[in-house]
N, C-alpha and C positions, 0 to 999 in steps of 0.2 A: 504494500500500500504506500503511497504516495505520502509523507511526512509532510513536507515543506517545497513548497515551490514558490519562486518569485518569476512574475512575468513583465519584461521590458523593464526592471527595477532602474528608477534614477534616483538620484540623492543627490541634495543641494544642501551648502552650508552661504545662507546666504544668498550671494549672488553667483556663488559659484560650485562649480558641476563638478559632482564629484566620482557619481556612478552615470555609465551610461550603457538602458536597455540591458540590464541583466537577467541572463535568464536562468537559472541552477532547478535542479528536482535533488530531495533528498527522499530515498526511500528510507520506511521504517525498522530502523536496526542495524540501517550503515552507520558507518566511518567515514564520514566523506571530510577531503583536505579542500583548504583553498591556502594557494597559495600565492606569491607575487612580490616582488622588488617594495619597499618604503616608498608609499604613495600611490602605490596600485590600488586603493579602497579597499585591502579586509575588512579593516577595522568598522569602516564605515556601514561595511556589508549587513556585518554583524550587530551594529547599532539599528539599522534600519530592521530586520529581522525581531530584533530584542526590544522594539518600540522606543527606542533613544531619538530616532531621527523619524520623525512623522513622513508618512508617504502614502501616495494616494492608497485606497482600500484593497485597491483589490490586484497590486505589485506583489502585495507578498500574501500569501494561501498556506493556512494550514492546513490540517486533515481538511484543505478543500475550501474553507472558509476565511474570506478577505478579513486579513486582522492590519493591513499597513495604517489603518487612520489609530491602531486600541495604542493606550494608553501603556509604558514598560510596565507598567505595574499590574494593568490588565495581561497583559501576555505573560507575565510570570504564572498567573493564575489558571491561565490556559494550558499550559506545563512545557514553557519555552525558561531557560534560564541561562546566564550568561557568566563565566569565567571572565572579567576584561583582562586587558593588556595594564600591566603595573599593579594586579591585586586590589588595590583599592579596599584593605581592611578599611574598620574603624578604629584610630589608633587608639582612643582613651578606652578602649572595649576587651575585655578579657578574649582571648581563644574562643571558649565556649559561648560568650556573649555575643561575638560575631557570627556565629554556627547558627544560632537559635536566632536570632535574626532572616536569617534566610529561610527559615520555617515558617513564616511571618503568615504567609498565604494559604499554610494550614491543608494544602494539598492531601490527599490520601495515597499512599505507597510505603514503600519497602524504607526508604531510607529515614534517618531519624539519629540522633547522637550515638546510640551504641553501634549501630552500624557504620557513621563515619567513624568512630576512634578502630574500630576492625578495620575498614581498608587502612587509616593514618594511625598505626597502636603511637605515633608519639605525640599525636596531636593530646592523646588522651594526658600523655604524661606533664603538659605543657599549659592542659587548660583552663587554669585560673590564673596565666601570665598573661599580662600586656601585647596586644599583636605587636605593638613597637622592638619586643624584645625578641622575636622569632628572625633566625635567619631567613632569608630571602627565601629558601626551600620549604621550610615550615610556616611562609606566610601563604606559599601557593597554593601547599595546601591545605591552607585553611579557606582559601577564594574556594577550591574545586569543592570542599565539603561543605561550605556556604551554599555553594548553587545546587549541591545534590537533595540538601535538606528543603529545598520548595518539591523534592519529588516530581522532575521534568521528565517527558518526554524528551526532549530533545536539550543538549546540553550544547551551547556554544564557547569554545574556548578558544583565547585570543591570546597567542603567543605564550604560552604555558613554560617554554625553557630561556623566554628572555632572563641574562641575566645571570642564568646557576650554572653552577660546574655539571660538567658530563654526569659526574655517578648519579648525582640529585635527579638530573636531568633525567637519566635511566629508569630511576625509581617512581617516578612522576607517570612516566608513562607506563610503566609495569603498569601502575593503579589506570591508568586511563584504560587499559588493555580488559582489563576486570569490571572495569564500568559498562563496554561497551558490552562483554560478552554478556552481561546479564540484562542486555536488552534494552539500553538506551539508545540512543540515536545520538548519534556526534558530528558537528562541523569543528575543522579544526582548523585555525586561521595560523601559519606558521611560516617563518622565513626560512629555515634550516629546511632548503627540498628533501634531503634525502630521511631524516626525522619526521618528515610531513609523510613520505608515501610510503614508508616502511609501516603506519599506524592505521593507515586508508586504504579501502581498495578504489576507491575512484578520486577523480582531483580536480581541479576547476582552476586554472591560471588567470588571475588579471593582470595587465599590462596597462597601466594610466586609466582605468575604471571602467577599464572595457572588458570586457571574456576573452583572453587571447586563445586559450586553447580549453581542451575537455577532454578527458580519458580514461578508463581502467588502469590503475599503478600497475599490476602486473605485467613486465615484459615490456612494458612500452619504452619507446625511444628518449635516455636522460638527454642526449646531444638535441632532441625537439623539444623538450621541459626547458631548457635550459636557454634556447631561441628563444621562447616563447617568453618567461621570464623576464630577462633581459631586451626585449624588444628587438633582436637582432633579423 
């Protein structure tokens, strides 16, 4: 079944264009990567998607139904949630205070604190510290267990290894790998290509906030990811 599709999707900040005619399907239960050079529009993609950046109604479809005018906080509730780029804790707010926050929409599913500190056992160990005092590994994931606790269907996450060392890095996505197999649905907005399509079986390149390319990771051509990418 059809997840998420956007049809002709544009985004403006202002006066100025930022996405143009995007068209993506995410089926229910992929993995699907976007990726793209600084200023190709992820980010943007994923704001608009996440009701951050208003767009007409009926650009972005969920199970089928125009959500581009609902409000972010309406689309959390519909079981869209979003990872940003830079974590975006609350710094005066414990570990666990930021967790349960994300719970806010009272969704009904599987996830819930005892099941984030199981995929993060150290978040458990951490959770009446300050997010200020967690390294940069331990703040992401506490954004990825924040967004799991609205209980989404579909999780977007925005640059998940900006930032950490390799092993954090590893370990990050071990946990994303365990998310998806239990049936979430993932866009994964990342600059490291070979990190992005090792985690996705399909991908969606932009080039300046256009669709440059679209394809199955498996077997496909790096040297045409890489054109494509790069605008060569």
């Amino acid at each position: 079944m059809t997840l998420l599709q956007t049809q002709n999707l544009s985004a403006f900040y202002g006066d100025f264009q930022a996405l143009f005619d995007i068209n993506v399907t995410v089926e229910e239960g992929e993995t699907v990567a976007i990726i793209g050079a600084n200023g190709a529009g992820k980010t943007t993609f994923l704001r608009a998607v996440a009701g951050a950046l208003e767009t007409a109604p009926d650009m972005v479809l969920f199970e089928g139904r125009p959500i581009g005018h609902h409000t972010a906080h309406d689309v959390v509730r519909l079981g869209i949630a979003m990872t940003p780029e830079g974590r975006r804790l609350f710094p005066s707010l414990s570990v666990e205070e930021n967790l349960l926050l994300g719970g806010y929409s009272k969704r009904p599913g599987p996830w819930n604190l005892k099941r984030v500190y199981q995929l993060f056992p150290r978040l458990s160990e951490l959770r009446h510290l300050p997010a200020t005092d967690l390294s940069g590994g331990q703040q992401q994931m506490t954004a990825v267990g924040r967004a799991l606790m609205s209980n989404p269907r579909l999780l977007l996450c925005d640059e998940l290894s900006l930032g950490l060392a390799p092993v954090v890095i590893r370990d990050i996505y071990d946990c994303l790998g365990q998310i998806a197999a239990d049936g979430t649905t993932v866009v994964l907005v990342e600059q490291d290509i070979n990190r992005a399509l090792d985690a996705s079986a399909r991908f969606y390149c932009f080039q300046e906030g256009r669709l440059a390319l679209t394809a199955p990771t498996k077997g496909f051509d790096r040297a045409a990811i890489s054109a494509a990418y790069f605008g060569i």
